[in-house]
C-alpha positions as CSV (number, residue, x, y, z in Angstrom):
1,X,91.8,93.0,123.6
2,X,89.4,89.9,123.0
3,X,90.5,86.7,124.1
4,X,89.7,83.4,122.3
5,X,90.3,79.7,122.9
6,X,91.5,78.1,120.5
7,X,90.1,74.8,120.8
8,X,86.5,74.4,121.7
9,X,83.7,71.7,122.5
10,X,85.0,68.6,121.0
11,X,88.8,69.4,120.7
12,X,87.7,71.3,117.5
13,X,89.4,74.8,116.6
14,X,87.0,77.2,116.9
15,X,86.4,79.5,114.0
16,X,88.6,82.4,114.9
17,X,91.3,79.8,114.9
18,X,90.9,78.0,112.0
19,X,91.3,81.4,109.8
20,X,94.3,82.2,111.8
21,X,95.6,78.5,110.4
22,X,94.4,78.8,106.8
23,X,96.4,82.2,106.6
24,X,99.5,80.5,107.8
25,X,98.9,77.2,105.8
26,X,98.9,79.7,102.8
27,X,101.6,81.6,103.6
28,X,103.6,78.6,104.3
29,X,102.7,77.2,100.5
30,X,103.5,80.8,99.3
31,X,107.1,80.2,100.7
32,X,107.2,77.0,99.6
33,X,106.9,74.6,102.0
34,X,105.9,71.2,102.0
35,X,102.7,70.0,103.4
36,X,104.6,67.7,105.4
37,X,106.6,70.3,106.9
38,X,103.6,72.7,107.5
39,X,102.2,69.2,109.3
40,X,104.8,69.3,111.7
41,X,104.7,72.9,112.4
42,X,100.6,72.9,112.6
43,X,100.9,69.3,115.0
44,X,98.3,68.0,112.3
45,X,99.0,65.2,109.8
46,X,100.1,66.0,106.0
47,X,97.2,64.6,104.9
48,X,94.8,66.9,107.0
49,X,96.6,70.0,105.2
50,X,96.1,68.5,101.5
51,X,92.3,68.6,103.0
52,X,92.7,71.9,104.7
53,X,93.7,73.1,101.4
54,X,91.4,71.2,99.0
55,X,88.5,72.7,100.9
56,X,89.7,76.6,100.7
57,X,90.4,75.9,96.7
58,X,87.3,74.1,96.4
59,X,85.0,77.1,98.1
60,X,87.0,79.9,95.8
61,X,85.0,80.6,92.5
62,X,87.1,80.6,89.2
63,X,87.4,83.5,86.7
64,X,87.0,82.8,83.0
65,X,90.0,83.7,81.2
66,X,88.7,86.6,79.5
67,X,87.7,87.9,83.0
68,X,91.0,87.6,84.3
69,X,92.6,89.2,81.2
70,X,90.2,92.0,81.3
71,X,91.9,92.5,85.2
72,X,94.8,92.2,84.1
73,X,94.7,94.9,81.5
74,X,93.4,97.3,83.9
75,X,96.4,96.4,86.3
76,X,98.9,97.0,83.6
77,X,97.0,100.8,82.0
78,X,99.0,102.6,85.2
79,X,102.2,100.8,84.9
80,X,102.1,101.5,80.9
81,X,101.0,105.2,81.5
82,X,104.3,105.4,83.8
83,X,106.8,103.5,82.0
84,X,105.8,105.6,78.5
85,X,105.6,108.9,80.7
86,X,109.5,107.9,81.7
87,X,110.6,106.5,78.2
88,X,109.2,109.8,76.8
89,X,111.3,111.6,79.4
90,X,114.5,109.9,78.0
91,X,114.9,107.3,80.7
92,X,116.5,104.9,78.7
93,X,116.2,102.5,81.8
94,X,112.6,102.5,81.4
95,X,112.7,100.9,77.7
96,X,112.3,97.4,78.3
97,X,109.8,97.6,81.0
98,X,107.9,99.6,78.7
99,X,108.4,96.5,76.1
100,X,107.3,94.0,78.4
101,X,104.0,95.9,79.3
102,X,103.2,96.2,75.6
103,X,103.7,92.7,75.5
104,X,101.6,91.3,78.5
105,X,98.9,94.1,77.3
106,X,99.3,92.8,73.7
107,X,98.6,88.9,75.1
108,X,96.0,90.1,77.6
109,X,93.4,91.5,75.1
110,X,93.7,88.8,72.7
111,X,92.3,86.8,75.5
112,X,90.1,89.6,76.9
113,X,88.5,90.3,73.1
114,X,87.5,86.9,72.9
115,X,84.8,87.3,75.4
116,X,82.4,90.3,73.1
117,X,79.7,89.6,75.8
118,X,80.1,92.9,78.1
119,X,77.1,94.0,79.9
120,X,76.5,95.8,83.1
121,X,76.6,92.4,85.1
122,X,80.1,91.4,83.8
123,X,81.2,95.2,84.0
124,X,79.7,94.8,87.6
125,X,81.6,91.5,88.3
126,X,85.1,92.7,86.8
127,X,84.8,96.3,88.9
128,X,83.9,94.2,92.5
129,X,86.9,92.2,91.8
130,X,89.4,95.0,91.1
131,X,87.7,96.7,94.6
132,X,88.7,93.1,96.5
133,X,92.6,93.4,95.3
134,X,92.8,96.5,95.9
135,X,91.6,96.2,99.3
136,X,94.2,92.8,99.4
137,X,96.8,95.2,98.1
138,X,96.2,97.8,100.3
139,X,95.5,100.3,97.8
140,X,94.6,104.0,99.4
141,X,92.1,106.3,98.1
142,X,95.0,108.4,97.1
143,X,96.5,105.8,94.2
144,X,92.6,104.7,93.4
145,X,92.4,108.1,92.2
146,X,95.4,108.4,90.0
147,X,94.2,105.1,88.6
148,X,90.8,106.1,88.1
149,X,92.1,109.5,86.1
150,X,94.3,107.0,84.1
151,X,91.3,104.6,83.3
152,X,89.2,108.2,82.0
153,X,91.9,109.6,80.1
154,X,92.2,106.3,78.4
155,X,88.6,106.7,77.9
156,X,88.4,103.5,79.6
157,X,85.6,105.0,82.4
158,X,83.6,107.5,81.8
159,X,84.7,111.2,82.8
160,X,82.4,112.7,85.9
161,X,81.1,115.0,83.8
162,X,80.3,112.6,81.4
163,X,78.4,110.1,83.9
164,X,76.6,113.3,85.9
165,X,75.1,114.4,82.3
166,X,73.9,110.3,81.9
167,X,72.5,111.0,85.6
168,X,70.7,114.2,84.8
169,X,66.9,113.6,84.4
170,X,66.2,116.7,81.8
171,X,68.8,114.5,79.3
172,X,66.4,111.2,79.7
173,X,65.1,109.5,76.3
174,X,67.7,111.8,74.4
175,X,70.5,110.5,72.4
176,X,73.9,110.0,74.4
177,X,75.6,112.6,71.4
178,X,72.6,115.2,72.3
179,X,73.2,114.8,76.3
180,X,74.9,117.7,77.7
C-alpha cells in the first residue's frame, strides 16, 4: 500500500489529503455538525471550514430545475413500477407509497414540461448525470438493467431493436415508421 504525507512543502496538505478532509468535512455537515465543532476535530479554525466549504460549493455546477425534475422522474419510474406491481398484487401496505410516488411524479413533470427544449445535448447531459449517481449509489449492472427495461417498457428509451434498426445503414434517409 502507498504511503502519503500528509503535510508537504510549506505546512500545506498535500492533495491526497485534502480530499480525504473534504469527504469528512461533508460527512460531518451530513450528520449535522457544526463548523465549529468540525474545527476542533480537523485542528483548523471555523472560519477555514466556512472556506473549505464555500470553495467545493462554488466549483460544483448547478442543475436547472427542469433538469433536476427530469432526474427525478427517472429515479421514481422503478419505484412506481414496483409499488403499482405490489398494490396490483393486493398489498394493501403498498397503497400509500404508491400515492406518494404519483404525487412527487405528478410535481416533478410540471417542472420537467416546462423546459420543451430537449435535444441530444440535454438528453446527453441528463443521461451523464444519472451514470455519476449511479456510480455514487453504487448501482450494479444487474439493477441498471432492470431499470433500463423499466425506462423501454415505459417507452421512455428506445427498445434495442428499435435503436439497432436506427443504426442499420440500408434504413438511412427512410422514414423512422418505414425503418425495420
Amino acid at each position: 500500500m502507498r504511503r502519503f504525507r500528509r503535510r508537504g512543502r510549506g505546512g500545506s496538505l498535500v492533495p491526497q489529503a485534502k480530499v480525504l478532509r473534504r469527504r469528512r468535512i461533508f460527512a460531518r455537515l451530513r450528520e449535522g455538525w457544526a463548523y465549529d465543532e468540525i474545527a476542533r476535530e480537523e485542528g483548523v479554525t471555523s472560519e477555514r471550514i466556512r472556506q473549505i466549504v464555500s470553495e467545493v460549493l462554488q466549483k460544483r455546477s448547478v442543475d436547472t430545475g427542469a433538469d433536476h425534475a427530469k432526474l427525478q422522474l427517472a429515479r421514481l419510474a422503478p419505484v412506481m413500477q414496483l409499488t403499482g406491481e405490489a398494490v396490483a398484487a393486493g398489498d394493501m401496505s403498498a397503497v400509500a407509497p404508491y400515492l406518494k410516488v404519483l404525487d412527487r411524479l405528478d410535481r416533478y413533470q410540471t417542472v420537467a414540461s416546462a423546459n420543451q427544449v430537449y435535444d441530444d445535448e440535454a438528453r446527453k447531459k441528463l443521461l451523464d448525470k444519472i451514470n455519476r449517481v449511479a456510480a455514487n449509489l453504487g448501482v450494479d449492472e444487474a439493477m441498471w438493467a432492470a431499470a433500463q427495461e423499466v425506462l423501454r417498457k415505459q417507452g421512455a428509451i428506445p427498445s434495442e431493436a428499435e435503436t439497432a434498426a436506427a443504426d442499420d445503414p440500408a434504413n438511412a434517409g427512410q422514414p423512422e415508421e418505414a425503418q425495420i
